[in-house]
C-alpha positions in Angstrom: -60.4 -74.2 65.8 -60.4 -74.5 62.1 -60.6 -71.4 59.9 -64.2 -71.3 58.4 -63.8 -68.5 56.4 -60.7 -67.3 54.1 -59.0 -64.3 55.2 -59.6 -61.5 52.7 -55.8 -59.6 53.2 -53.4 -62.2 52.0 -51.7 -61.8 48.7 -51.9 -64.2 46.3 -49.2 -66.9 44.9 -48.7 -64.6 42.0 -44.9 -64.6 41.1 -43.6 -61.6 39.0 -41.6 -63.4 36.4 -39.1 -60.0 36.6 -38.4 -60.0 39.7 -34.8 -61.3 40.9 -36.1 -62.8 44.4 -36.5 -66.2 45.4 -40.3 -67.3 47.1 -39.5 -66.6 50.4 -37.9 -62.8 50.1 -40.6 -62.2 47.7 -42.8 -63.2 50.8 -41.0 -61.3 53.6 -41.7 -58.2 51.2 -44.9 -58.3 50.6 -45.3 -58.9 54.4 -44.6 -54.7 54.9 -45.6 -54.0 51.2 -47.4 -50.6 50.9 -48.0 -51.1 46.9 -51.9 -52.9 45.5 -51.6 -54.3 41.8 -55.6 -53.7 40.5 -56.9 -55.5 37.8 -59.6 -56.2 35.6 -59.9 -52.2 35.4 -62.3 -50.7 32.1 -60.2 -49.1 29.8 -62.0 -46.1 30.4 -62.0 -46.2 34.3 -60.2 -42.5 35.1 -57.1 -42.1 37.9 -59.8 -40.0 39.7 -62.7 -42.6 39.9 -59.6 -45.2 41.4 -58.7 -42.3 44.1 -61.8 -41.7 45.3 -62.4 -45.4 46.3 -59.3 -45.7 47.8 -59.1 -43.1 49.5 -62.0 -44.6 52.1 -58.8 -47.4 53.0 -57.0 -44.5 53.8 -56.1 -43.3 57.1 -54.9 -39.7 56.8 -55.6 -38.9 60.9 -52.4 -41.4 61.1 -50.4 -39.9 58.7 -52.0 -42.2 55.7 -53.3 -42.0 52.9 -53.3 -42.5 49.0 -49.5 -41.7 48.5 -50.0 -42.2 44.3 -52.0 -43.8 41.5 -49.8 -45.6 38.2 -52.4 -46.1 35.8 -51.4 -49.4 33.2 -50.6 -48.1 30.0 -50.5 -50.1 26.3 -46.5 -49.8 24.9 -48.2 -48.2 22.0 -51.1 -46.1 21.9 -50.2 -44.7 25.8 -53.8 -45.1 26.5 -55.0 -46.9 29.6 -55.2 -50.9 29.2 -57.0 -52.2 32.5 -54.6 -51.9 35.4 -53.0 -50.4 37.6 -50.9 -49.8 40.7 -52.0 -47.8 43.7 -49.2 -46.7 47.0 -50.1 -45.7 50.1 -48.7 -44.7 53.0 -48.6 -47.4 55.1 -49.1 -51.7 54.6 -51.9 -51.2 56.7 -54.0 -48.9 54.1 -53.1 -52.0 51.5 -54.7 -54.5 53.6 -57.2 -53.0 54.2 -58.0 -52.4 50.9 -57.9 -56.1 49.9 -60.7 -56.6 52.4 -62.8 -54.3 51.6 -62.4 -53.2 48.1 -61.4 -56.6 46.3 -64.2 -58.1 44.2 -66.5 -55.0 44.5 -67.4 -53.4 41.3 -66.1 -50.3 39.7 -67.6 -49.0 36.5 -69.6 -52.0 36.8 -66.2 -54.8 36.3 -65.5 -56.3 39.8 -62.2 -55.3 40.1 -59.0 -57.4 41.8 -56.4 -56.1 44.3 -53.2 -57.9 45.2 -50.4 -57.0 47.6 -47.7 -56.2 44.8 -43.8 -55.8 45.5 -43.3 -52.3 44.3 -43.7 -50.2 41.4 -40.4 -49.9 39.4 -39.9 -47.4 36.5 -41.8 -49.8 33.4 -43.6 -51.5 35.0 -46.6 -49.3 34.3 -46.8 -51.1 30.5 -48.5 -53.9 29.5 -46.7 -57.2 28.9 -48.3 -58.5 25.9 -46.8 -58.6 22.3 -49.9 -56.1 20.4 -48.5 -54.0 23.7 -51.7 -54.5 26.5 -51.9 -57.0 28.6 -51.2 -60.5 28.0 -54.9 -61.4 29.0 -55.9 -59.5 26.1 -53.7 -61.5 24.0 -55.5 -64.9 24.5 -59.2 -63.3 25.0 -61.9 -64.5 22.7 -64.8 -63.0 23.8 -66.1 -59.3 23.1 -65.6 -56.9 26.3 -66.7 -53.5 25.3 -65.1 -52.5 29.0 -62.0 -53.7 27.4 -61.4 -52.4 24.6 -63.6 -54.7 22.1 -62.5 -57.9 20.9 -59.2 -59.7 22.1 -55.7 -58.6 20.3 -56.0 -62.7 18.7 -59.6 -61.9 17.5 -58.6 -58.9 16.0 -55.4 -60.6 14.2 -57.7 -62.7 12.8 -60.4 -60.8 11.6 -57.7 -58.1 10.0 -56.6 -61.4 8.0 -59.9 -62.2 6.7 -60.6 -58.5 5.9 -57.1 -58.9 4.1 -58.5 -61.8 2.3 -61.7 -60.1 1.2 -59.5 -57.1 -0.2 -57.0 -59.5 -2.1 -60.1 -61.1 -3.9 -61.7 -58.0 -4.8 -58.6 -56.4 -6.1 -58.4 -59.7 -8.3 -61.8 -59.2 -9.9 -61.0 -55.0 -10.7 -57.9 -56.5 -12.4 -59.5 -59.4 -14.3 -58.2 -62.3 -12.6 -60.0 -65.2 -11.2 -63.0 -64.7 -8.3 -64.5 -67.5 -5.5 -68.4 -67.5 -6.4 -71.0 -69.6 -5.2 -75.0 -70.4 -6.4 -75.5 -69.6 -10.1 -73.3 -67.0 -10.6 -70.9 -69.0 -12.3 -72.8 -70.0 -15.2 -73.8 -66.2 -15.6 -69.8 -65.2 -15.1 -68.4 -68.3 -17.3 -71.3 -67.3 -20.7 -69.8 -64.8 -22.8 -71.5 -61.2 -22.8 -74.3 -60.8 -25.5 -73.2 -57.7 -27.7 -75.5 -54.9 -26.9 -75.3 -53.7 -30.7 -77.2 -55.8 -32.9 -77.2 -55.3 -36.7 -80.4 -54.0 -37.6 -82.4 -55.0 -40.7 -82.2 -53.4 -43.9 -84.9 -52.8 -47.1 -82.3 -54.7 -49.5 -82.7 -57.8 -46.7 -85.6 -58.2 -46.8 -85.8 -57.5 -50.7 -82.8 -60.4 -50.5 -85.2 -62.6 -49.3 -88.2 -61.8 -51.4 -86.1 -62.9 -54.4 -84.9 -65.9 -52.9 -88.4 -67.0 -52.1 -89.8 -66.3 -55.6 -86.7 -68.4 -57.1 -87.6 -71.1 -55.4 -91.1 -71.0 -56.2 -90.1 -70.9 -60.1 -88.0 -73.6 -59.6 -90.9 -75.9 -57.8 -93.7 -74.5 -60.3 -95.2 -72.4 -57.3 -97.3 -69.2 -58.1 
C-alpha cells in the first residue's frame, strides 16, 4: 500500500557544501546521527527557551537526554543570528524531535529541525559575507524576529543615507544642491541687501530744487 502521508523523521536533501563526503556516506551518517540543525530561530530566542522544548524528546529513563545546545553566532557582533544545533544522546531523541517539534512555533517563528552530520569546531558562525546567515543576505522584507531589515536592505539604505550626507555637506560648503518645486527660482535670485540707504533732508532738498528748475525753465509757478 502506498504511503499517504509523509514521514515526519527523514532528513532532508540538504548537502553541507563543507563537508568532504560523497551523497551516500553523508546518508549512512545521518542514518545514526544524534546532532538537529534548527532554523528559522528569533534572534532573541535564549539557549534555555531551546532546552526546555527539547528536553520533552528526551529520554533520560534510557540514559537520554539533551547532551548540549550550540547557539548560531554572527562572525562579528558574537550575538545570536537564528540557529542553532542541538545533541543528544541517542539518534532516537533526534527523530523524535523532527516529528514532533518541526514546524511548531517558538517565540512565535515556526521553527525547522533537520538531521545534521555533526557539529565541528566553526560551525556555530554564520556563513554570510555581513557575517549572519546567508538568508539574511538576500532577505528583502522586514523581520523584527530577525534582526530588522535584510543585510542587502541595509547596504542599500546606508548608501542612500550616504548620499543624503554628501549633498548636505555640498550645500554647508557652497557647492551645488538637487532641489525640486520653486526653490530654484528663490535659490538662483540674488539676496536683497537687508541694509538699505535711508533718505536724507539734503535728498529731498535735491529734489525740491530740481523741480523748481524745471518749472522756471517751462514758465510754471
Amino acid at each position: 500500500m502506498a504511503t499517504v502521508v509523509l514521514p515526519l523523521d527523514q532528513p532532508s536533501n540538504y548537502k553541507d557544501s563543507q563537508a568532504r563526503l560523497d551523497r551516500q556516506k553523508q546518508h549512512d551518517a545521518l542514518q545514526k546521527s544524534t546532532t538537529l540543525y534548527i532554523g528559522n530561530l528569533s534572534f532573541f530566542t535564549t539557549e534555555e527557551q531551546i532546552h526546555d522544548m527539547f528536553s520533552k524528546c528526551a529520554n533520560p529513563e534510557d540514559g537520554g537526554g539533551v547532551k548540549r545546545i550550540i547557539m548560531g553566532l554572527d562572525r562579528h557582533t558574537r550575538t545570536p543570528c537564528g540557529f542553532c544545533f542541538v545533541e543528544f544522546y541517542t539518534h532516537a531523541e533526534a527523530l523524535a524531535s523532527m516529528r514532533y517539534v518541526s514546524g511548531t512555533k517558538l517565540d512565535e517563528r515556526i521553527i525547522r529541525c533537520d538531521l545534521d552530520l555533526g557539529y565541528r569546531e566553526g560551525r556555530q558562525f554564520g556563513r554570510g559575507k555581513s557575517g549572519g546567515q546567508v538568508r539574511d543576505e538576500h532577505r528583502q522584507d522586514y523581520d523584527p524576529g530577525r534582526g530588522g531589515w535584510g543585510a542587502q536592505a541595509q547596504r542599500l539604505e546606508a548608501e542612500r543615507r550616504r548620499q543624503v550626507e554628501e549633498r548636505y555637506a555640498d550645500v554647508e560648503q557652497g557647492g551645488p544642491v538637487a532641489i525640486g518645486g520653486e526653490e530654484w527660482k528663490h535659490a538662483l535670485a540674488p539676496a536683497e541687501s537687508t541694509h538699505k540707504r535711508v533718505r536724507s533732508p539734503d535728498d529731498e532738498d535735491d529734489g525740491s530744487r530740481q523741480r523748481a528748475r524745471v518749472d522756471e525753465d517751462t514758465g510754471r509757478m
